[in-house]
N, C-alpha and C positions, 0 to 999 in steps of 0.2 A: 521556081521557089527552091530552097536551098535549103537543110535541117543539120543542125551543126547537135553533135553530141558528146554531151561531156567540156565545158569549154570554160573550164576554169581559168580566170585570169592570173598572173602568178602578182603577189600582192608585196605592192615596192617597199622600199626600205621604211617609210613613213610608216604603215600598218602594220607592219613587224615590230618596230619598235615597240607598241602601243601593246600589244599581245605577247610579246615575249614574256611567258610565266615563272620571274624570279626576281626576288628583294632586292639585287644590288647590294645586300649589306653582309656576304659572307655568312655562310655557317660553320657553328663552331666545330671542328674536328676535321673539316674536311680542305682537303690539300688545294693552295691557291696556285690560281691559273692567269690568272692576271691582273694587275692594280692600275688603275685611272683615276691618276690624282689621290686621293681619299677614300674611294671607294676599290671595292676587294672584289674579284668574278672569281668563285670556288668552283670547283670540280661538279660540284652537288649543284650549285645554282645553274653551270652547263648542260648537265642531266636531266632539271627541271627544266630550262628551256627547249632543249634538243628533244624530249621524249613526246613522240608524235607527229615532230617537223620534220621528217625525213623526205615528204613531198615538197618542201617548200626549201628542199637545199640540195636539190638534182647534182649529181657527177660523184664521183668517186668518194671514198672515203673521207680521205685528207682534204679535199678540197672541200667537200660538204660543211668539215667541223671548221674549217676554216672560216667560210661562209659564214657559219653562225658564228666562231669566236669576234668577226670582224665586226658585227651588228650587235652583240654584245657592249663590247667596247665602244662604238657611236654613241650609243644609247648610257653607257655609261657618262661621255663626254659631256652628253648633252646634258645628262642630270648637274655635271659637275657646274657648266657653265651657265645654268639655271642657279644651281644655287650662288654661283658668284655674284651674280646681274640681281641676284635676290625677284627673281621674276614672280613669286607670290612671295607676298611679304610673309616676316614670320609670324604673326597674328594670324591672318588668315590659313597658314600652311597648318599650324597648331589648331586651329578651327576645324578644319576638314581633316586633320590627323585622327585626331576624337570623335569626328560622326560618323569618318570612314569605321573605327576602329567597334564605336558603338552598335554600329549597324551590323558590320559580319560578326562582332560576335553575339547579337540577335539572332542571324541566320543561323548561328552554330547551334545556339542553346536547341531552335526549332528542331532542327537535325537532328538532335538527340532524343526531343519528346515526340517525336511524329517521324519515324522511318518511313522514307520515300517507298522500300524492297518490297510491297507487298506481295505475296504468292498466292495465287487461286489457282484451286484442285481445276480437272476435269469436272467434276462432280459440281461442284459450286457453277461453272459453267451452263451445265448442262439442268440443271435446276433453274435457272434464271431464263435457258432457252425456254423448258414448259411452261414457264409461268408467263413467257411472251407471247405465247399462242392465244390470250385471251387480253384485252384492251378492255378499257371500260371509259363511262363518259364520269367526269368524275365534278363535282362544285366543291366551292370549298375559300375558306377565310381563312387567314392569316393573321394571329394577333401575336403583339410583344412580350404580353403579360397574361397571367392566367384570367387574373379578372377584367379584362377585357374580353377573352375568350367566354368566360360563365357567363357576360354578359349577355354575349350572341350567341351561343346556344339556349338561353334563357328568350331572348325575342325569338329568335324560329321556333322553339317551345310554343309562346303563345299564337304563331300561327304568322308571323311578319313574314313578306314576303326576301326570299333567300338573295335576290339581287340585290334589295332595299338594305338589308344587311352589311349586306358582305362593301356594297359600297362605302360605309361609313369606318370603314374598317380598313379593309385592303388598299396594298399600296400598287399603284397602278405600274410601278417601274418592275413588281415583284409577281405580282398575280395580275391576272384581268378583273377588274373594276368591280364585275356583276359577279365571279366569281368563276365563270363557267369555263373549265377546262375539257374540251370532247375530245373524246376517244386518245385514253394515253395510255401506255402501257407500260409495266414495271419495267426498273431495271436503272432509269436517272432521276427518280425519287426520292428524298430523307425518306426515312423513317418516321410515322409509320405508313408515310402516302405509299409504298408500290404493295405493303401488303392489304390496305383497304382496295385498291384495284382490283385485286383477284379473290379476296376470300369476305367481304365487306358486306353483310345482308341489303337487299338492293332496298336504296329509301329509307332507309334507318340514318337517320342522324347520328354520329361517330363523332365523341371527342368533347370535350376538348383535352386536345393528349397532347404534352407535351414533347419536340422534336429537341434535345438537349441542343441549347447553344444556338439554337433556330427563333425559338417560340412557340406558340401554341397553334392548334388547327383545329377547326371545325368542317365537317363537311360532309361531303353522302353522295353513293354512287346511286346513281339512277338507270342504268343500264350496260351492261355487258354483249358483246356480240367476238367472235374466232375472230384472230388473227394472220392470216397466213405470212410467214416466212421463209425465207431459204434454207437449203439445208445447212446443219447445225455447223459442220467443217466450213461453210463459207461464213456463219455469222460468229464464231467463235471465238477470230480478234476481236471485236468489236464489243461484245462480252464479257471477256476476259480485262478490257477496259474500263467499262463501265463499274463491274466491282472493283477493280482497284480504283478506282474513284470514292465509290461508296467507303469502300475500309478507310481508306485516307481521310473523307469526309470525319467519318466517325474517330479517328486517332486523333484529327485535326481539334474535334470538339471538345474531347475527352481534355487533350491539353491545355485548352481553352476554359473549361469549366475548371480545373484541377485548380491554375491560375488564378481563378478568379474565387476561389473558394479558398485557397490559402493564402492571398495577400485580403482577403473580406474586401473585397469591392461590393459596395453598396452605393444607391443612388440616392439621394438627399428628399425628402419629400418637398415636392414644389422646386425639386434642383431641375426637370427636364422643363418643368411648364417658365422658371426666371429664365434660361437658354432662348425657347419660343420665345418669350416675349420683348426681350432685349435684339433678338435679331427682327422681328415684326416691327419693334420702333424707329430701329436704325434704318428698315427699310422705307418706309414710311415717308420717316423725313430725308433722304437720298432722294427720294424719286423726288420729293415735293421740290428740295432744293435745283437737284441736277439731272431728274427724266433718267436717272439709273438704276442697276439694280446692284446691291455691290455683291459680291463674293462674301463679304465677312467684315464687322464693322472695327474701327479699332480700338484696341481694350483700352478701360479709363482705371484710374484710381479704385473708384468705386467697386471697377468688376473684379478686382482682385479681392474685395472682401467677401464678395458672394462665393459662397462652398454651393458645391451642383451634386459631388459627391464624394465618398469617402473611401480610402483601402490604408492598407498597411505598407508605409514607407522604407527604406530603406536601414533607419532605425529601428523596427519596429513597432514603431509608435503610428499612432492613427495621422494620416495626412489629408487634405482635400485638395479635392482637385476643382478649382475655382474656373467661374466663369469668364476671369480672364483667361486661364490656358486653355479652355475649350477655345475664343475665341480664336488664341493667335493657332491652334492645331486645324481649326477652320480654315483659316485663311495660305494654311503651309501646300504650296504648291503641289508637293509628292506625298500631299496626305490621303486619307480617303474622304473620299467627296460623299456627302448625304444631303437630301431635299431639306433645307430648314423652315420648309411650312406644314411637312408630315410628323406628327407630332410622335408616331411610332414609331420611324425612322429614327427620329433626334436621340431615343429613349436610348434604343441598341447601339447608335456611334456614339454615345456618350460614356456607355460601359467599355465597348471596344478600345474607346483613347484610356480608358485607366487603367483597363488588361493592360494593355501594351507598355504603358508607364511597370506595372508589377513584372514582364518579362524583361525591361528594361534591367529592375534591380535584379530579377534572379538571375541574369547572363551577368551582370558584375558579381555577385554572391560566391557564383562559380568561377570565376577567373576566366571566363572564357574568350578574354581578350588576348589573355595571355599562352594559349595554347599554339603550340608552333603554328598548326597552318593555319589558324584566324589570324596570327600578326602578321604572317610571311606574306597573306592576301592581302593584308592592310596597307602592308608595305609596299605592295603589286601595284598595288589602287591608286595611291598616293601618289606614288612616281609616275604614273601612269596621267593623272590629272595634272604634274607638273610639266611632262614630253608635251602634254597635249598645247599648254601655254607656249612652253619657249618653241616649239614646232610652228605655231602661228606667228611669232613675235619675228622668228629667223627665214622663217622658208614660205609659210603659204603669205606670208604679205608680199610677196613678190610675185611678180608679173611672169610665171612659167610654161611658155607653150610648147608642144613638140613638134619637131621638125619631122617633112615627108618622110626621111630614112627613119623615124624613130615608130613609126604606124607600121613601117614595112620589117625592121626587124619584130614587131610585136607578131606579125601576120608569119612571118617565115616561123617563132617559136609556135607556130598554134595549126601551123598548115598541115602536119599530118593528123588529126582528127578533124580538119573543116572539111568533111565531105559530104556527099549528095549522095542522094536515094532515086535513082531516073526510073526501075522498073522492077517488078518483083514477079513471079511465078508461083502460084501455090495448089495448092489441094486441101478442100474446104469441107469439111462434112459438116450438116447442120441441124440443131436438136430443136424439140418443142420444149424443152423447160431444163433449167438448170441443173438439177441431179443427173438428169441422162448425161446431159454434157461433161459434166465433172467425170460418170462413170467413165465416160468415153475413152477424157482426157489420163483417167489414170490406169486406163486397161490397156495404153500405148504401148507397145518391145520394144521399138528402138527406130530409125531412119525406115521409111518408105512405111511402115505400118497404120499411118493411118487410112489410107485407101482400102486395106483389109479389112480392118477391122469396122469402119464405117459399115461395109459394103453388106458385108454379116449382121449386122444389127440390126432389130426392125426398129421402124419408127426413123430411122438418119437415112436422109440424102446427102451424097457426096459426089462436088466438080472439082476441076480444075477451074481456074480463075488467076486472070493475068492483070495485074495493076500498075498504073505510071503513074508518077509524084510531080506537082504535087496531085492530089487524089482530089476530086468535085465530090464524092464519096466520103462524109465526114467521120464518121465509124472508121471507114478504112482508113483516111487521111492520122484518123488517133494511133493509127498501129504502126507506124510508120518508124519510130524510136526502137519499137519490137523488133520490127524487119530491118534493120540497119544492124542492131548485135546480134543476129540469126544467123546461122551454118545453115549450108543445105542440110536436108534431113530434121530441123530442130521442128519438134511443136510448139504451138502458142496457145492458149487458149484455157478455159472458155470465158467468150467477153459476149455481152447482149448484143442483137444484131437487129432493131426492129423489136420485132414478136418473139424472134428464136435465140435459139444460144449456137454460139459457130467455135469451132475449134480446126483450126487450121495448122500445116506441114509448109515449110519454105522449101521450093525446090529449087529454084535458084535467082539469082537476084542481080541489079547490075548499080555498081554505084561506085565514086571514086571520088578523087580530088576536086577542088574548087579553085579557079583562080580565082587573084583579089577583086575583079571587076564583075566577077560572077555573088560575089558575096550578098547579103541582106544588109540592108542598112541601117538594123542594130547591133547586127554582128561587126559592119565597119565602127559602129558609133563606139563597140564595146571595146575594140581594138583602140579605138584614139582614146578611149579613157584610159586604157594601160598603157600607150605609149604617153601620155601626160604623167603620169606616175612615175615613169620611169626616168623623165625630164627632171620633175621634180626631186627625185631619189639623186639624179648625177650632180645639182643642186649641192643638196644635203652631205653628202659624200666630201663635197669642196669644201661645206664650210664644216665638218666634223673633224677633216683632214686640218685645217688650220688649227680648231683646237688643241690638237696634238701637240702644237707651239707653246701653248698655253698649260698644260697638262700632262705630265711624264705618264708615259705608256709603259708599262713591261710586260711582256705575254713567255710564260712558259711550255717553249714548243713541245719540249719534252713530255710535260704533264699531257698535253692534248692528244698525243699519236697515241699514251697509252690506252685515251677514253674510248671506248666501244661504239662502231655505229651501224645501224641507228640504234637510238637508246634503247635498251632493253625496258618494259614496263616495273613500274617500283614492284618489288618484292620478288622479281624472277631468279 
């Protein structure tokens, strides 16, 4: 067996085009580098492409920027000769112009009201670590609405039983049915579930408190028991994750209610229960007619007169949002999907689609379509769903296979990292529990030290141990990626071994090249997918080159020698 590391394919002219990060449409100020046909390649638009691609355009300076200037201009050609061929008409281009443009400047507004950057102290960390040392078995309902919530704390009041409850309530995709969550422990909880886990009188019914943006909760720990954990430096990422989840969660809501508090989105009395029942008829007679269930029925006349709910439009003025647009936002493939027989479900995605209608108008309010980099991505986007057409219409409908020689130059660019791992030599010391080990691993000085200092510690046994590849040894056989980037001298460690924690030293090792016959046969498979690529790229090359017929090129060498590479990152 054979363990290839690191074995990126280098990605042909077709997926480059698709990824290259620039408008094609020139920016203003900055000095042109080359014109294709109509379209203008600036300095600044090279800059955006180039910055980061400097793996993906090996050799020398000049030749690198060349590399890019030349895929550039393809990619220009091919816009131009899309737009001649008119390959999406102009309806639909203007169609997906606007939802392209809609959409990211959605994602922008988000950006602004919910920063991704959140920071958590030490502190914060280490507070979330004590509070995990304790787990509790936790029940608990889930309601949409407050008084759905007073309801069910009102029957477990008179004594109903808490499963019988929580069933007619809880949504089975979101909670367990009966209710019963055992043994959780803080830390991927809202608010106020991870602090009822740890500080919640045991058997006291808690709530109904609302979780902003959530819903309401009911529910009661019934018992607590320790938690053991690892020590805190190994669970620390994972920590440090989890509250920035929670912050996000919370910035997430915050914008969410802020939204929905200043466009007044409000839900229509009897708007969620005409929703259920319009979809419960249409299913009804579906199945009766055709044994299906449908997705989503189609709006009528009628459903346009029905208001479900209300916010403040665009104007202003009060708008609703009708049961035909709930239908057709049902039925929109990239929408969000909800149960339409959970009638608490329907409640929350029926607010959701009017949020979202109210961030719709606040990102036009802001111009935020109009900001350089939402249009320049829009612009990305667009062109990018045009390459994808005429790429199909020109190149992939053709019959592209690669020849033997085109498998074996892919194999000559990838043969110095296709190498094998045959035998390894090390020195293994081994601990009874993770802290020892860590102490172990970070009391190391330098090459040959772990043998000493093992040998000094009580509680560690330390061998030598000699392994060949591939390993029957599945532990070992995982470490193998380790001992392949390992110098003599390097430690590794510490990984579980069984029972114990092991922290090992590479003393020396034997591994080298591969020929093609010796290869895996995903590694060959992965090789004939790049040498097809690359078929298909020599293809695309032909007929981009003919465009040029079609299409006046001018490239200013001069401007190119002066550009810098690789690109320096913006603001350096």
């Amino acid at each position: 067996m054979t363990f290839v590391r690191e074995f990126p394919l280098r990605r042909a002219l077709p997926a480059l085009l698709l990824l290259l990060p620039l408008a094609l449409a020139g920016c203003g100020g900055s000095p042109t580098l080359a014109k294709v046909g109509s379209r203008t390649i600036t300095v600044a638009d090279f800059e955006d492409a180039g910055r980061g691609a400097a793996q993906q355009y090996p050799g020398s300076p000049d030749s690198a920027k060349q590399a890019l200037l030349d895929d550039l201009v393809r990619r220009a050609l091919l816009l131009e000769e899309a737009n001649r061929l008119k390959v999406v008409p102009d309806s639909t281009f203007e169609r997906i112009r606007k939802q392209t443009a809609d959409r990211l400047a959605v994602e922008a507004l988000m950006q602004k009201l919910v920063p991704q950057d959140a920071q958590v102290s030490d502190a914060e960390a280490k507070e979330l670590y004590e509070q995990r040392n304790t787990e509790g078995h936790l029940f608990l309902i889930f309601a949409s609405d407050e008084g759905q919530a007073q309801q069910a704390a009102k029957d477990l009041a008179a004594g109903q039983p808490f499963a019988d409850v929580a069933r007619r309530i809880n949504n089975p995709a979101v909670l367990p049915a009966n209710g019963d969550l055992p043994w959780v422990q803080p830390g991927s909880m809202v608010s106020p579930l991870d602090d009822w886990v740890v500080k919640a009188p045991l058997n006291k019914l808690m709530g109904p408190v609302a979780a902003p943006g959530f819903g309401w909760f009911v529910g009661k720990v019934t018992e607590r028991r320790p938690s053991k954990q690892q020590p805190f430096e190994l669970m620390k990422p994972g920590l440090v994750q989890m509250i920035k989840a929670r912050k996000l969660r919370t910035l997430q809501q915050k914008a969410y209610t802020d939204l929905r508090d200043q466009y007044q989105v409000k839900l229509d009395t009897g708007g969620p229960q005409a929703l259920y029942t319009r979809l419960q008829q249409s299913n009804t007679s579906m199945m009766q007619n055709m044994g299906a269930h449908p997705l989503s029925p189609e709006p009528t006349a009628a459903d346009t007169a029905v208001s479900i709910a209300h916010y403040l439009g665009a104007d202003g003025k009060s708008a609703s949002y009708t049961l035909a647009a709930a239908l057709r936002d049902m039925a929109d493939p990239m929408g969000q999907r909800v149960d339409p027989s959970n009638m608490t479900m329907l409640r929350q995605w029926i607010e959701s689609m009017v949020v979202q209608r109210a961030l719709r108008i606040e990102a036009t309010r802001r111009h935020m379509a109009e900001e350089p980099d939402v249009a320049r991505r829009s612009r990305e986007q667009v062109n990018n769903i045009v390459l994808q057409q005429m790429y199909g219409k020109a190149i992939a409908s053709r019959l592209v296979q690669p020849t033997p020689a085109d498998v074996q130059d892919a194999f000559k660019r990838h043969s110095s990292r296709l190498i094998r791992l045959d035998e390894a030599k090390l020195v293994v010391a081994t601990v009874h529990d993770s802290a020892g080990a860590l102490a172990l691993a970070r009391s190391l000085t330098g090459p040959g030290s772990l043998r000493k200092v093992a040998a000094a510690t009580p509680g560690v046994s330390v061998a030598d141990k000699e392994l060949t590849f591939p390993s029957k040894d599945r532990d070992w056989q995982m470490q193998q990626a380790n001992l392949m980037t390992s110098n003599p001298g390097d430690p590794r460690g510490p990984f579980k071994l069984g029972r114990s924690w092991v922290v090992y030293e590479l003393v020396s090792k034997v591994q080298g090249p591969q020929a093609f016959d010796q290869l895996e046969s995903q590694i060959v498979r992965a090789l004939e997918a790049e040498a097809a690529e690359f078929a298909r790229d020599r293809v695309l090359a032909q007929y981009t080159d003919s465009l040029r017929q079609v299409f006046k090129v001018q490239v200013s060498a001069d401007k190119l020698k002066r550009v810098p590479w690789p690109i320096p990152p913006k603001g350096a």
